[in-house]
C-alpha positions in Angstrom: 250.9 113.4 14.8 254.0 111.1 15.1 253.6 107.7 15.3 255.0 107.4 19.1 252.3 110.1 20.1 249.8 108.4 19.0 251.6 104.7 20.5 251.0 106.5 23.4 247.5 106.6 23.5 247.0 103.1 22.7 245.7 101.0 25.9 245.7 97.7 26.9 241.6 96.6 28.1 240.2 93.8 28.2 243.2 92.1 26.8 242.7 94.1 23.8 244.9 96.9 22.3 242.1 100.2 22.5 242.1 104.0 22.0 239.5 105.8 24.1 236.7 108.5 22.5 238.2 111.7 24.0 241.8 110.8 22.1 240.4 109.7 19.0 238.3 113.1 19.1 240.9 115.1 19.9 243.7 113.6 17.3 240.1 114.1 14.7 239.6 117.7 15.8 236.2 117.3 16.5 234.3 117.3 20.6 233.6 113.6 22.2 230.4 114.3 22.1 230.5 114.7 18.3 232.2 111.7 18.0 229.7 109.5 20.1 227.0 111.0 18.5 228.0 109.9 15.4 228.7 106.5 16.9 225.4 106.3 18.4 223.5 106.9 15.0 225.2 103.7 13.8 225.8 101.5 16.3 224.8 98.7 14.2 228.8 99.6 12.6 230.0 99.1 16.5 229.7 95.6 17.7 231.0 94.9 21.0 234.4 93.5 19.6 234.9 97.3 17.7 233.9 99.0 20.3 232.5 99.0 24.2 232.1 101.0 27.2 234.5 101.3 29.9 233.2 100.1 33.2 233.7 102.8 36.4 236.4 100.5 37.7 238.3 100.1 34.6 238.0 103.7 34.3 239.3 104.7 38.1 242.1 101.6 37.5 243.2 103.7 34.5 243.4 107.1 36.5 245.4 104.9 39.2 248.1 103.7 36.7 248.8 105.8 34.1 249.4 109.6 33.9 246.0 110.4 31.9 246.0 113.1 29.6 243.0 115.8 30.4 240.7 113.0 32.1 238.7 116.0 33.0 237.6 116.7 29.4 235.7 113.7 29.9 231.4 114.1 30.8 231.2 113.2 34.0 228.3 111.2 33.8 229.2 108.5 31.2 232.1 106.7 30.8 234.9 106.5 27.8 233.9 104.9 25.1 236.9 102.2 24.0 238.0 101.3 20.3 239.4 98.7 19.0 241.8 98.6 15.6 238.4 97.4 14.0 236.4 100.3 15.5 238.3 102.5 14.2 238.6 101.3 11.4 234.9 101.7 11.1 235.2 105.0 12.4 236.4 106.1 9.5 233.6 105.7 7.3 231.4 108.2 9.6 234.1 111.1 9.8 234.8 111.7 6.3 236.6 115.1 6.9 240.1 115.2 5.0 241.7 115.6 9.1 239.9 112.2 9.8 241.1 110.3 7.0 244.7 111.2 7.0 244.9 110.7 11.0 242.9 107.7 10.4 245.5 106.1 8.4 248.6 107.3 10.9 245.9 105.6 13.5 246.2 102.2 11.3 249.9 102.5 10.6 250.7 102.9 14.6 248.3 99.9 15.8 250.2 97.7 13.1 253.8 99.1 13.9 252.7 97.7 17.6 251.8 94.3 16.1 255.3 94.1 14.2 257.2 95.2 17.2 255.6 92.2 19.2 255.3 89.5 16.7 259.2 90.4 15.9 260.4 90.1 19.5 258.0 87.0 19.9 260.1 85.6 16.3 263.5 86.9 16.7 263.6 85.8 20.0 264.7 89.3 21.4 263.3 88.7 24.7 266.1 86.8 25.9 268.8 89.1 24.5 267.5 91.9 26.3 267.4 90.3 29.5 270.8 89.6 29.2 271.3 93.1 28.3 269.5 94.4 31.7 271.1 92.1 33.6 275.0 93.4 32.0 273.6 96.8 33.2 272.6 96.0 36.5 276.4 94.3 36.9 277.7 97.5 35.9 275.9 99.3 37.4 276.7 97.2 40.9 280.0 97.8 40.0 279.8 102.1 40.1 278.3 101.3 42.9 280.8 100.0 44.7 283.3 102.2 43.7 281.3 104.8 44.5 281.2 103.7 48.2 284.6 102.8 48.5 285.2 106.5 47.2 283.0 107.5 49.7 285.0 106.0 52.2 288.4 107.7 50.9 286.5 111.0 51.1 285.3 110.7 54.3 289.0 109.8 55.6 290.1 112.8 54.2 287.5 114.4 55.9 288.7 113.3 59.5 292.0 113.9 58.8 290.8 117.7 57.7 289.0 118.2 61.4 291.7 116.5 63.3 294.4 119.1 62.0 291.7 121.9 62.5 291.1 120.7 65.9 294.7 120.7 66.4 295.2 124.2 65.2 292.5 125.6 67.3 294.4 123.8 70.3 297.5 126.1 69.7 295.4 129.2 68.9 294.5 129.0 72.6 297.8 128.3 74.0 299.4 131.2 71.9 296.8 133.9 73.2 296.9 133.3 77.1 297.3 136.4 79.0 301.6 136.7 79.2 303.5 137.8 81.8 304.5 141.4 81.6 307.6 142.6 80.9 309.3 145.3 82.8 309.4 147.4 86.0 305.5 147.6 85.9 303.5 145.7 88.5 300.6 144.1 87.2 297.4 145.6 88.5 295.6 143.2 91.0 
């Protein structure tokens, strides 16, 4: 899986940086419930800064916000389990399938590229240079604006002018097919 796929399925709970069961399962090729079997067994692996249980309202505030892949695959009953870097981490040593060990290092290598990409924009002091950024767009973008109302306005001119000369052409359609006067020794019928 590329690295941005699995970014992707990285959440923000609890002020912590998680991945829920049902992802983790999937991206291991194994079922949820396999996975939190094996999690169960040896929960003594699992403390509650590796791993915990999402509450119902963390869980529906999740559903609310974010486009959630497949949260019907998820039992109804229980709610996701959540895993920290550490937890899975630890995961690791209970799936020892070659699958889980080579998506258990992409796994590693995407929670640290989201550290770098943070602790470089809190060093390099990026922040700032993209809000100036923004802001330059939003100018220009104030600008097309503009011009695309004062085209607006041209257009619609040229619009008016359009229905005017139609209105004016319909005016001497009428006055060129009025009944005429015949022509002749004829007397018109009455």
């Amino acid at each position: 899986m590329e690295l941005i796929l699995i970014q992707s399925k990285i959440y923000e709970i609890r002020g912590q940086r998680v991945m829920l069961d049902y992802d983790l399962a999937e991206m291991y090729r194994v079922e949820t419930r396999i996975l939190n079997q094996a999690v169960k067994r040896n929960m003594r692996r699992f403390p509650s800064d590796f791993m915990f249980r999402l509450s119902m309202e963390e869980w529906e505030d999740m559903l609310s916000q974010f486009v959630m892949t497949y949260p019907s695959k998820r039992p109804k009953k229980a709610m996701p389990y959540a895993f920290t870097e550490q937890g899975v981490a630890m995961l690791s040593g209970l799936l020892n399938s070659e699958i889980a060990i080579d998506m258990n290092i992409r796994i590693m290598r995407a929670f640290v590229a989201m550290r770098n990409v943070l602790t470089f924009a809190k060093e390099e002091n990026v922040l700032p240079a993209l809000i100036d950024r923004i802001k330059a767009l939003e100018e220009v973008s104030e600008e097309t604006l503009a011009a695309i109302n004062d085209l607006s306005e041209d257009t619609q001119k040229e619009f008016d002018d359009i229905y005017i000369a139609l209105t004016e052409l319909a005016a001497k359609h009428k006055q060129v097919n009025k009944p005429r006067n015949p022509i002749g020794f004829r007397k018109p019928e009455n």
